[in-house]
C-alpha positions in Angstrom: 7.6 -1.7 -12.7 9.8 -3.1 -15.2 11.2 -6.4 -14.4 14.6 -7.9 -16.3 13.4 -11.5 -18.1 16.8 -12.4 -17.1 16.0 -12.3 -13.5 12.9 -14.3 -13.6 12.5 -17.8 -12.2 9.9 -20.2 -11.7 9.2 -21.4 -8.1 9.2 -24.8 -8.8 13.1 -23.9 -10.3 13.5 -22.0 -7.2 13.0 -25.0 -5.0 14.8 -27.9 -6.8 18.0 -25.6 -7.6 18.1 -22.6 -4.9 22.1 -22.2 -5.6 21.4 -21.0 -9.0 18.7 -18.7 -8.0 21.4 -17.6 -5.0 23.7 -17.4 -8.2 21.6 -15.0 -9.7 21.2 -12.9 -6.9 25.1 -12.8 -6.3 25.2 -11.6 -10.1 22.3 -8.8 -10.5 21.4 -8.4 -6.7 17.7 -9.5 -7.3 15.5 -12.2 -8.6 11.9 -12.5 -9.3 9.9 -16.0 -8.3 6.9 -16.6 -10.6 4.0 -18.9 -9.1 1.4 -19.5 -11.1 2.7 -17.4 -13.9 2.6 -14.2 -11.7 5.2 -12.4 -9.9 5.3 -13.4 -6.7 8.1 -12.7 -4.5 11.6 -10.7 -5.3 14.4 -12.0 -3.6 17.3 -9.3 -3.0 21.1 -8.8 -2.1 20.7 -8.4 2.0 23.2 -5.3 1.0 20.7 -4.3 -1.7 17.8 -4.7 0.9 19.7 -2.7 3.5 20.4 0.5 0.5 16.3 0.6 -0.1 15.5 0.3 3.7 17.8 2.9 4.4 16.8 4.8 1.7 12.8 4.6 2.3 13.6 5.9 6.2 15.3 8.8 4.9 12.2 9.7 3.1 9.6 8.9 5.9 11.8 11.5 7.8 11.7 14.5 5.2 8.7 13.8 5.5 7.8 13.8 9.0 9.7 16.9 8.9 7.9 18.5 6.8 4.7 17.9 8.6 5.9 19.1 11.9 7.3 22.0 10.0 3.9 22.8 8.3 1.9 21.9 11.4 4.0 23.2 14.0 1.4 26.3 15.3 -0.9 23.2 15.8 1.1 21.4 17.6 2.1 23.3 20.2 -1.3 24.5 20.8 -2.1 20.7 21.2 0.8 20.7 23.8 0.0 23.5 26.1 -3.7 21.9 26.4 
């Protein structure tokens, strides 16, 4: 995963000036919190958030689909037990 250096912020930044880091979300939808000198935790755009979460349930259900699809003889002898 590729992470923008301009989106990067240390936590101890984080804490004593959380309007710039909300700044910084308001202008590229995301940040990145280091601790340690590690990645730690992403903060994101609630509308950003709600555009992956949406996004990641769509898949789960081509997915499911496409196991009950695949599996469906199997299933419906499980059903009639």
């Amino acid at each position: 995963m590729l992470v923008n250096t301009q989106k990067i912020i240390s936590m101890s930044e984080a804490n004593q000036n959380f309007s710039k880091v909300a700044k910084l979300v308001d202008e590229s939808k995301s940040v990145v919190i280091m601790k340690n000198n590690k990645p730690k935790y992403v903060l994101l755009d609630f509308d950003e958030f709600s555009k992956e979460a949406s996004s990641e349930e769509e898949n789960l259900d081509k997915i499911a689909d496409k196991i009950l699809k695949e599996n469906m003889y199997a299933f419906k002898e499980l059903a009639d037990r």
